[in-house]
N, C-alpha and C positions, 0 to 999 in steps of 0.2 A: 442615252440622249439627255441634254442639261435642260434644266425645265424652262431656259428662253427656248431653246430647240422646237420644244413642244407647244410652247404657247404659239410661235411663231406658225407650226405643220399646221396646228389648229384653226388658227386666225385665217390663214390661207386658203384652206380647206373650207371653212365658213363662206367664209369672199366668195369662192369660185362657185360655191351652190348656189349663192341669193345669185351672182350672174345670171346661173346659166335657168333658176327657176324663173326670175323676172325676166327673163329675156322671152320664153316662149307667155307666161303672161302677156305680155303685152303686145306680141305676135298675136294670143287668142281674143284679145280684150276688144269689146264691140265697140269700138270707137266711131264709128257712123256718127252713134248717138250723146258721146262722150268721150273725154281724154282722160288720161289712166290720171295727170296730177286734177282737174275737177273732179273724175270720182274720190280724189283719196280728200278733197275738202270738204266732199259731201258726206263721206266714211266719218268723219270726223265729227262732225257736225252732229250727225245722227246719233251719235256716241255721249253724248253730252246731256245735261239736265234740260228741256225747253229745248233742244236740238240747236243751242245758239251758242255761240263763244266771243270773246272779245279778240280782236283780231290778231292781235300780242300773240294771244295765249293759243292761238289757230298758228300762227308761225311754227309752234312750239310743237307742235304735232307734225309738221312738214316736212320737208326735205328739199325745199327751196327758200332763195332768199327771200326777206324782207318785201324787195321792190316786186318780184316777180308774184309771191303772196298776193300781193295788193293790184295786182293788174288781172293776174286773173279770178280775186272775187269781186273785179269791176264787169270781168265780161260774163261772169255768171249773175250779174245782177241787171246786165242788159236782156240776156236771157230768162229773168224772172223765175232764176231757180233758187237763187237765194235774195237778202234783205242786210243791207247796212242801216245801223242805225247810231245816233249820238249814243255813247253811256249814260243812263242819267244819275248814275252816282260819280261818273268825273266827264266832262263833256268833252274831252281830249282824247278821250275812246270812243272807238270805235265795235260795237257789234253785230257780227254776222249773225245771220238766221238762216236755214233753211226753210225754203216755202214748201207748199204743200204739192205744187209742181215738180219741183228740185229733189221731193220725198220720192215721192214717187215714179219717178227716172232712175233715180237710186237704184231703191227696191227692184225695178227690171233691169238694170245691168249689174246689181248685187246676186242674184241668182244665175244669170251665166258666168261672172267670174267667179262664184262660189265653188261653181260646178268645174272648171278649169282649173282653179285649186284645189281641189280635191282630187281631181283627175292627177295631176302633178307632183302633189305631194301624198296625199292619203290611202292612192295606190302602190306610192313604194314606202309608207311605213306605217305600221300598226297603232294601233290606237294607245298602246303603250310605249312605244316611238314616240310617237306624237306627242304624248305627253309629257315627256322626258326633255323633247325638243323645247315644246311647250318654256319650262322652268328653268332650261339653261339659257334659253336666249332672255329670258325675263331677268334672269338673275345678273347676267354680260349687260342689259340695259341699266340697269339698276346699279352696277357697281357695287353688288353684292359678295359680299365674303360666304 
């Protein structure tokens, strides 16, 4: 097999798991009380130094556009989960914050989908899977040699 061959079984094979893992995510995901893209802005946010980012650099983390970013941390700011604020080192920015509302919503639907990913992935691979998983997908992000 020529190594596009393989890059290609791989790539495919990659693909077809995040499908078919995020597909039952978000089947299990408690959305009552939230949508799988606001928790991944709150995931984000919490992830950061002051739990705040500059909206730029929140895109950067996403997996939607631009416009769609900025419309839904307008309805999480109607909802008082998070906080826009000028930049005050360039006033042309924008940053987000998460409140202490928005933390804490988090934190309760971070422990049942923890537990849904866990269920999904850490039941079918070991902790040394996992970790292996871990460093190639880091390293395929990274553009790593």
């Amino acid at each position: 097999m020529s190594d596009k061959s393989l890059a290609v079984d791989a790539w495919e094979s990659l693909f077809r798991a995040q499908v078919s893992v995020l597909r039952q995510l978000n089947a299990e995901f408690p959305t009552a009380e939230l949508s799988f893209n606001e928790y991944d802005v709150l995931f984000n946010l919490t992830r950061q130094p002051e739990r705040r980012l500059r909206i730029r650099d929140l895109n950067r983390h996403l997996l939607l556009t631009q416009p769609s970013v900025s419309r839904l941390v307008d309805r999480l700011v109607q909802r008082e989960l998070v906080t826009k604020q000028s930049d005050p080192g360039d006033g042309r920015g924008t940053i987000v914050s998460i409140t202490d509302a928005g933390y804490e919503l988090f934190r309760r639907v971070a422990v049942i989908h923890a537990q849904s990913i866990r269920d999904r992935v850490g039941s079918v691979l070991d902790a040394d899977e996992l970790r292996q998983l871990t460093a190639l997908t880091e390293k395929l992000r990274l553009g790593k040699q």
